[in-house]
Backbone as a chain_set.jsonl record, in Angstrom:
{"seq": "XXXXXXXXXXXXXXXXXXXXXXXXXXXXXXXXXXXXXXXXXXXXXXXXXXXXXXXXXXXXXXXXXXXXXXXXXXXXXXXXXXXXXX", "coords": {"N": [[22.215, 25.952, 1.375], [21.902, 22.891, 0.424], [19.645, 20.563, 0.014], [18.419, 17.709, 0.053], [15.838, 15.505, -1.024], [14.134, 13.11, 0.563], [14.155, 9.474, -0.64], [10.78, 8.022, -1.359], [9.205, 5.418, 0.414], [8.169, 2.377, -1.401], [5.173, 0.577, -2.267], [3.567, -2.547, -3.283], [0.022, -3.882, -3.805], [-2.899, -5.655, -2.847], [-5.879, -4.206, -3.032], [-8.51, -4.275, -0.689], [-10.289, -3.169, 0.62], [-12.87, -0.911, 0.127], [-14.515, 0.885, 1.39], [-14.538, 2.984, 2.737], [-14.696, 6.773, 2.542], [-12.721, 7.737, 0.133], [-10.568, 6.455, 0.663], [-8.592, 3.778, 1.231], [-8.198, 0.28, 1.848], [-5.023, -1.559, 1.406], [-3.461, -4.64, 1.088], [-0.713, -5.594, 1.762], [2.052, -8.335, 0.657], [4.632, -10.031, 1.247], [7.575, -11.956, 1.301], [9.752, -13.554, 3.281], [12.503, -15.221, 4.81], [12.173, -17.541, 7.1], [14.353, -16.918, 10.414], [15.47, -19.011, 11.924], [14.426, -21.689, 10.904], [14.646, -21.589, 7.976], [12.761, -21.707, 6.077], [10.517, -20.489, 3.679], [8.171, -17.619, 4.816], [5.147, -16.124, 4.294], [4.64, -13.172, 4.644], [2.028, -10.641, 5.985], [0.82, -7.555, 5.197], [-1.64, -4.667, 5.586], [-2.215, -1.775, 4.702], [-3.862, 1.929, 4.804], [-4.785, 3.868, 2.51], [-4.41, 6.898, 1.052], [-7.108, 7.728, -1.722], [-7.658, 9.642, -3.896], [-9.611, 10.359, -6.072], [-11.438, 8.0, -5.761], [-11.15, 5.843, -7.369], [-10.413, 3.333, -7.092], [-11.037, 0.082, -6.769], [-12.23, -3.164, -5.011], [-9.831, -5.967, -5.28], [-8.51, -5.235, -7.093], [-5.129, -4.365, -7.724], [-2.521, -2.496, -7.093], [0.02, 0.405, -6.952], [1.103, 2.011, -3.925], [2.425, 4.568, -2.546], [4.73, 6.252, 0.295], [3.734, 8.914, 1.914], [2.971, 12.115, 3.864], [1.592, 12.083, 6.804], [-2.395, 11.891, 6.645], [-4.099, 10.982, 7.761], [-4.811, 9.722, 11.15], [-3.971, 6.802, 10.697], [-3.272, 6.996, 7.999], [-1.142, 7.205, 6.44], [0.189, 6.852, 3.096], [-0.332, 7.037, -0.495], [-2.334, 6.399, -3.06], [-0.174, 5.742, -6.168], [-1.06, 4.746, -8.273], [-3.029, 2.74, -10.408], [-2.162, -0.473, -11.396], [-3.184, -2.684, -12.362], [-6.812, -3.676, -13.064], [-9.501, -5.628, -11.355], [-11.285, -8.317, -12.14]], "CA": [[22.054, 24.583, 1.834], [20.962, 21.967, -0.867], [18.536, 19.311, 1.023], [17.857, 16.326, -1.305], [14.305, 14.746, -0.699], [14.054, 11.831, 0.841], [13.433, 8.721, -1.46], [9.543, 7.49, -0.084], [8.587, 3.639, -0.051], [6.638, 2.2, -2.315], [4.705, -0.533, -1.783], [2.304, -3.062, -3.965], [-0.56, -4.605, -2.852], [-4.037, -5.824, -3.54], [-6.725, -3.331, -2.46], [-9.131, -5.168, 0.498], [-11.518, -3.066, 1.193], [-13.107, 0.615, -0.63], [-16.067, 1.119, 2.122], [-14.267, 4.655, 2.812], [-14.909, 7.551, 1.335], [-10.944, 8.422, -0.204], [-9.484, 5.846, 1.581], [-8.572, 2.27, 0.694], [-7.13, -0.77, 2.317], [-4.207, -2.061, 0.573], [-2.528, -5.489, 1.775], [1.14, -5.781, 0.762], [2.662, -9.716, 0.772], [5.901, -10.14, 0.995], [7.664, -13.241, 1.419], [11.086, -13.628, 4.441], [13.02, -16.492, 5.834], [12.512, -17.564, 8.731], [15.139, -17.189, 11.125], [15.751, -20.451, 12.747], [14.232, -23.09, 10.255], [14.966, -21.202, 6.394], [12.116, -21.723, 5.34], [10.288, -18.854, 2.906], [6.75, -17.526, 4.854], [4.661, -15.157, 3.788], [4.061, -11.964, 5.576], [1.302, -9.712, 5.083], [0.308, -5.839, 6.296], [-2.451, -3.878, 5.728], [-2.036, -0.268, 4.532], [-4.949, 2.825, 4.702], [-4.097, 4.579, 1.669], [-5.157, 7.895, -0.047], [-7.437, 7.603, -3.282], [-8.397, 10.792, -3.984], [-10.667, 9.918, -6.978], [-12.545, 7.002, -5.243], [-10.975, 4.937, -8.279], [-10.087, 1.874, -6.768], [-12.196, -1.094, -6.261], [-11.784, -4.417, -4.12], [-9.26, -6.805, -6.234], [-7.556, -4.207, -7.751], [-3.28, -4.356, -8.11], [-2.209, -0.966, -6.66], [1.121, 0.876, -6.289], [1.101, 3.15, -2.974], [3.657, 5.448, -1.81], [4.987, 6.564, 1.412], [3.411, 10.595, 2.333], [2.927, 12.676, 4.638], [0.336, 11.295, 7.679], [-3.274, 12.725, 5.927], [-5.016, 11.232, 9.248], [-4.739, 9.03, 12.173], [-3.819, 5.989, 10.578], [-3.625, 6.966, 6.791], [0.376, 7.613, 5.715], [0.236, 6.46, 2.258], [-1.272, 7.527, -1.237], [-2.538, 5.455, -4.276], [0.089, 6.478, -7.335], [-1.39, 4.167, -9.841], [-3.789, 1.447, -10.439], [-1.615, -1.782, -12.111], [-4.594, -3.978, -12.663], [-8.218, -3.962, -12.101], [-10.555, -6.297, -11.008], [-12.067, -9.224, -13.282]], "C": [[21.183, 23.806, 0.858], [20.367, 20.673, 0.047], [17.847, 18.977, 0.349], [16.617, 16.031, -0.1], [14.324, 13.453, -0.539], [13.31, 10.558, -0.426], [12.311, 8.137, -0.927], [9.932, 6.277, -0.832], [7.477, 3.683, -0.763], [6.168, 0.656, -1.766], [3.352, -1.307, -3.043], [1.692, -4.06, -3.576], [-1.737, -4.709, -3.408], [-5.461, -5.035, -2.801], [-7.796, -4.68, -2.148], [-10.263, -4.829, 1.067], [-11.347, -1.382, 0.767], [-14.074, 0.723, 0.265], [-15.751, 2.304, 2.493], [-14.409, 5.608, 1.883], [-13.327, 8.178, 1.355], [-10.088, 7.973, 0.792], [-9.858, 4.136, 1.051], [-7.543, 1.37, 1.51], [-6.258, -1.489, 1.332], [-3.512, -3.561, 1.206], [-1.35, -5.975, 0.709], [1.536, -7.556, 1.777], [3.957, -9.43, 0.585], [6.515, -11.615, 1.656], [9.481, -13.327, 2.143], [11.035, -15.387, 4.686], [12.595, -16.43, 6.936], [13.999, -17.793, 9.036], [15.768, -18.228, 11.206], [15.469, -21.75, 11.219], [14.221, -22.6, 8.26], [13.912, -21.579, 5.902], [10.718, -20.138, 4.583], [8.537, -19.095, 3.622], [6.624, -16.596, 4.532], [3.804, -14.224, 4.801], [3.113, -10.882, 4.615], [1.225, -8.527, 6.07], [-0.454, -5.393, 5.597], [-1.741, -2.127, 6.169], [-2.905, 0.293, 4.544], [-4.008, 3.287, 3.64], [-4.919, 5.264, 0.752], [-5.733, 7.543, -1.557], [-8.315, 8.655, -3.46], [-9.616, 10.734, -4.971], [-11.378, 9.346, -6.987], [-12.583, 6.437, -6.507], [-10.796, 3.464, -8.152], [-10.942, 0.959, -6.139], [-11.718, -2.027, -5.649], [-11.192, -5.699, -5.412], [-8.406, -5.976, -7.098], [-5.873, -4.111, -7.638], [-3.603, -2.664, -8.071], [-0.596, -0.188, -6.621], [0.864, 1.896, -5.506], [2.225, 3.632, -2.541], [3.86, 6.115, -0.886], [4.266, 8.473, 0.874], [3.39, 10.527, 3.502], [1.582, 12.263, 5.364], [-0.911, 12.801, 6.968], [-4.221, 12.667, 6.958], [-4.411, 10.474, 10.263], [-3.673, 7.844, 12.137], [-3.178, 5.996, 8.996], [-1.885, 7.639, 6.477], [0.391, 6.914, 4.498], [-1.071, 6.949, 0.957], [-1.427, 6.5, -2.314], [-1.591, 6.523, -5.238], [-0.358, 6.301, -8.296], [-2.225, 2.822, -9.638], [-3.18, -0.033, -11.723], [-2.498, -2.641, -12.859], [-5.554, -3.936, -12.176], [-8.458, -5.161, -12.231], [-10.901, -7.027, -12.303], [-13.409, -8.792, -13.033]], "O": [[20.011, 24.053, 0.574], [21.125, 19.974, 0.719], [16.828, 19.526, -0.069], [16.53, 16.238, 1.111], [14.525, 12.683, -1.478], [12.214, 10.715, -0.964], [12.578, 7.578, 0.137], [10.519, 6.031, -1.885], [6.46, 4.369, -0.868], [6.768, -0.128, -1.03], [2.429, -0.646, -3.52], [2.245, -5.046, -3.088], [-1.939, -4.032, -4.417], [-5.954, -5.667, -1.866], [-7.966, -5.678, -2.848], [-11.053, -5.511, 1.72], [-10.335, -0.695, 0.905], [-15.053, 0.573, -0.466], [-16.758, 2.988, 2.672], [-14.297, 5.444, 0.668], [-12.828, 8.865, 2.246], [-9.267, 8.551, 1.504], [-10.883, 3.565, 0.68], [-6.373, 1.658, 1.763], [-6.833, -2.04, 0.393], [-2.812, -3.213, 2.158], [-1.195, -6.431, -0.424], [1.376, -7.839, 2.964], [4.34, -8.593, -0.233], [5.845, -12.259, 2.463], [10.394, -13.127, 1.342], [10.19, -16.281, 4.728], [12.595, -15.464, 7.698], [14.766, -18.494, 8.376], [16.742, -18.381, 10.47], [16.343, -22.475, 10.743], [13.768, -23.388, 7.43], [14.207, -21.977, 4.775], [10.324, -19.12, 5.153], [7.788, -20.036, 3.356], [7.596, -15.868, 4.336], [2.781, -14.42, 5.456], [3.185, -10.467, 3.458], [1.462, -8.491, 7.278], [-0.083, -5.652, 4.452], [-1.194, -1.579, 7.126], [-3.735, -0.556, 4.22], [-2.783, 3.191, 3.709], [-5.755, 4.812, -0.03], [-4.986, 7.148, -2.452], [-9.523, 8.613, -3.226], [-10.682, 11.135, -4.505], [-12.268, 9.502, -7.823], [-13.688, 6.353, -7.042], [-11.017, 2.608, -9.009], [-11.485, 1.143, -5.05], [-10.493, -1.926, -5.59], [-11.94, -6.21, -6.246], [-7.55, -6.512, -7.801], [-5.782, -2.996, -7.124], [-4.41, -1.925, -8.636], [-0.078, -0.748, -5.655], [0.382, 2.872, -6.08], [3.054, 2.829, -2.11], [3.04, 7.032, -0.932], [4.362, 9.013, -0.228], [3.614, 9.562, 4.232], [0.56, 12.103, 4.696], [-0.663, 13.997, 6.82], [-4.989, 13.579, 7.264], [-3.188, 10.614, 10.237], [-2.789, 7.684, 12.978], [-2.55, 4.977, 8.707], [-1.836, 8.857, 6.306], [0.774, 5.801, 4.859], [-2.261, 7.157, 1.195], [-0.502, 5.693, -2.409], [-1.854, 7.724, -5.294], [-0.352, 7.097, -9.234], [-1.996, 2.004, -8.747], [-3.831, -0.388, -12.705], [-2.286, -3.172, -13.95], [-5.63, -4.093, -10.957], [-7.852, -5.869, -13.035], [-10.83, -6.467, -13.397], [-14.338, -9.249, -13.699]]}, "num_chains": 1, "name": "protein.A"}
């Protein structure tokens, strides 16, 4: 039995908050129609997301990727840091 691996989500977003130890808030924007009146708003979410290295700072451009739940709240890992901070 050959059982391909699911492709995970990725997600990019601007890290929001490092006050955890190996854990980081990420908020991902994304931008939908509305329904009814077409016009483009902007949705946001808030991710917890693994940083095992305690590399990532507040302002930081992130790519995170779907894992396996690590706690409560925390399904997602930092793969890469895009851009730091000014």
């Amino acid at each position: 039995m050959n059982q391909e691996r699911r492709i995970r989500k990725s997600r990019i977003g601007i890290v929001v908050s490092d006050k955890m130890d190996k854990t980081v808030v990420v908020q991902v924007t994304r931008l939908v129609r509305h329904p009814v009146y077409g016009k483009t708003v902007r949705r946001r979410n808030k991710f917890k997301a693994h940083d095992a290295q305690n590399a990532c700072r507040i302002g930081d451009k992130v790519l995170i990727i779907e894992t396996r739940p690590l706690s409560r709240d925390k399904c997602w890992r930092v793969k890469e840091i895009l851009e730091k901070a000014v």
